[in-house]
C-alpha positions as a Markdown table, in Angstrom:
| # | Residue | x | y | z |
|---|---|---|---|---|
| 1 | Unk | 0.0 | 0.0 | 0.0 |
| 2 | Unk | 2.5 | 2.5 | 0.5 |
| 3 | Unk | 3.6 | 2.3 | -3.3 |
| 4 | Unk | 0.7 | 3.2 | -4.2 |
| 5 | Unk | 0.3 | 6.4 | -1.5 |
| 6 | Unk | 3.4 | 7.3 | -2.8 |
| 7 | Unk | 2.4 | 6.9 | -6.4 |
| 8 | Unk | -0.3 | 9.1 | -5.5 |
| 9 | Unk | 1.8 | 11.8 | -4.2 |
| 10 | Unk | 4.2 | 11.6 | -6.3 |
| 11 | Unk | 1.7 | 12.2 | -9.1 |
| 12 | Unk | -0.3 | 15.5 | -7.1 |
| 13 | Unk | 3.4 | 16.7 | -6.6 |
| 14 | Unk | 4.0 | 16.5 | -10.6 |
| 15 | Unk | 0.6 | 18.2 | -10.7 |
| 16 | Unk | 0.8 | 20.7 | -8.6 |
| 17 | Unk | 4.1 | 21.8 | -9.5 |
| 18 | Unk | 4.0 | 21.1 | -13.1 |
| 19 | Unk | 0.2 | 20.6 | -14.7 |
| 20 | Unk | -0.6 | 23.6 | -13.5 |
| 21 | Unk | 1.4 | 26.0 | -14.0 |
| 22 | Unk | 1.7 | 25.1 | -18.1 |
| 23 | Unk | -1.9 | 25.6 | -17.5 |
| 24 | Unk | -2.3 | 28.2 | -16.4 |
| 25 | Unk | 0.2 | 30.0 | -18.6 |
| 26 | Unk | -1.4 | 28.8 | -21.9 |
| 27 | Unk | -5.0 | 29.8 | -20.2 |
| 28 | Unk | -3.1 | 33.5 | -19.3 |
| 29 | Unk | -1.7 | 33.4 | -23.0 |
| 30 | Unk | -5.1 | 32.8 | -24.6 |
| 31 | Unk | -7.2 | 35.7 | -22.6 |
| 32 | Unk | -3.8 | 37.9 | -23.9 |
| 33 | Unk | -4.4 | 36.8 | -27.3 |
| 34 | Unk | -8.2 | 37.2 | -27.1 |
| 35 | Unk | -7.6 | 40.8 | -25.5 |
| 36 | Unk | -5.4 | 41.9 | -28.4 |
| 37 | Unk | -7.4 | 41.2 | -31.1 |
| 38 | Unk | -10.5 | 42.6 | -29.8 |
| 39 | Unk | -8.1 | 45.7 | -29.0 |
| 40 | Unk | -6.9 | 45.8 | -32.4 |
| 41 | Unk | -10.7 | 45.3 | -34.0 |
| 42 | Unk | -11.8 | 48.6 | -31.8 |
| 43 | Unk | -9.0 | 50.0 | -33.1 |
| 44 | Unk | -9.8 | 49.3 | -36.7 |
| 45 | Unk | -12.9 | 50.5 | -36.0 |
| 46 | Unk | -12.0 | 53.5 | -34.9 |
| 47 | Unk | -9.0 | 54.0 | -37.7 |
| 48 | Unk | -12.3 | 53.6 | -39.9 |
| 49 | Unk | -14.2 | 56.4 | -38.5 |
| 50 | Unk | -11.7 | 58.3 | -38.0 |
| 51 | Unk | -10.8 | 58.6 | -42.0 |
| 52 | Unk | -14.8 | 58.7 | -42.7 |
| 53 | Unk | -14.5 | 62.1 | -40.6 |
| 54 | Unk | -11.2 | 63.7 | -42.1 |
| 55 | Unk | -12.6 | 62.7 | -45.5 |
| 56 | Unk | -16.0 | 65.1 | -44.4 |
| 57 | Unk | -13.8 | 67.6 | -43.4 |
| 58 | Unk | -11.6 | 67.6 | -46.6 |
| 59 | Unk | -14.5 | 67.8 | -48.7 |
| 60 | Unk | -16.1 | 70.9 | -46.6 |
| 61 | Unk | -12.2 | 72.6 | -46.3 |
| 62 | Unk | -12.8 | 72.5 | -50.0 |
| 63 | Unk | -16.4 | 73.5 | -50.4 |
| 64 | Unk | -15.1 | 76.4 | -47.9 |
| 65 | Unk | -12.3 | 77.2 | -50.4 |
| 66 | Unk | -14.4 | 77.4 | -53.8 |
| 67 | Unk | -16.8 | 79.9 | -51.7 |
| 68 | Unk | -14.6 | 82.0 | -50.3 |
| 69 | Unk | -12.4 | 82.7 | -53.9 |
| 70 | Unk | -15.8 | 83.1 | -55.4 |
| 71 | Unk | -16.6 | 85.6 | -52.9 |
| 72 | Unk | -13.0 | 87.2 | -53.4 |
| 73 | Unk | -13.7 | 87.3 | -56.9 |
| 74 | Unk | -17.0 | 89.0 | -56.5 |
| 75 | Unk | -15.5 | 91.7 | -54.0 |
| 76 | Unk | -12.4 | 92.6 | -56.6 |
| 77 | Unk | -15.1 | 92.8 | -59.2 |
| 78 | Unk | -17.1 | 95.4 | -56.8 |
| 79 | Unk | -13.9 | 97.3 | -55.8 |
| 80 | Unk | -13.5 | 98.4 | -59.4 |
């Protein structure tokens, strides 16, 4: 009987000391992994939105541009 008691500890120490640990790491390495991509898809996201926005303002910079030589235009025309 005390083989197999010391089987049996032998084998939790292994566990406890070993098992685990790997474990635990790869279960720590997969909620990293998870974490990261969904950081990177908000990211994306935003990156998305982000150019959607300076493209509106590009196009308004340039609406803003056309009026304002059209409205130089009209005040050289005036001044003469």
């Amino acid at each position: 009987m005390k083989g197999g008691e010391t089987m049996g500890a032998d084998f939790l120490s292994l566990l406890g000391n070993y098992v685990f640990p790997v474990v635990a790491c790869c279960a720590m390495a997969y909620f990293v992994k998870y974490m990261y991509d969904q950081t990177n898809k908000r990211i994306d996201d935003l990156n998305a939105q982000h150019k959607d926005e300076v493209d509106n303002l590009s196009t308004v910079i340039s609406n803003n541009t056309v009026a304002l030589e059209k409205m130089n235009t009209l005040i050289e025309r005036l001044g003469k």
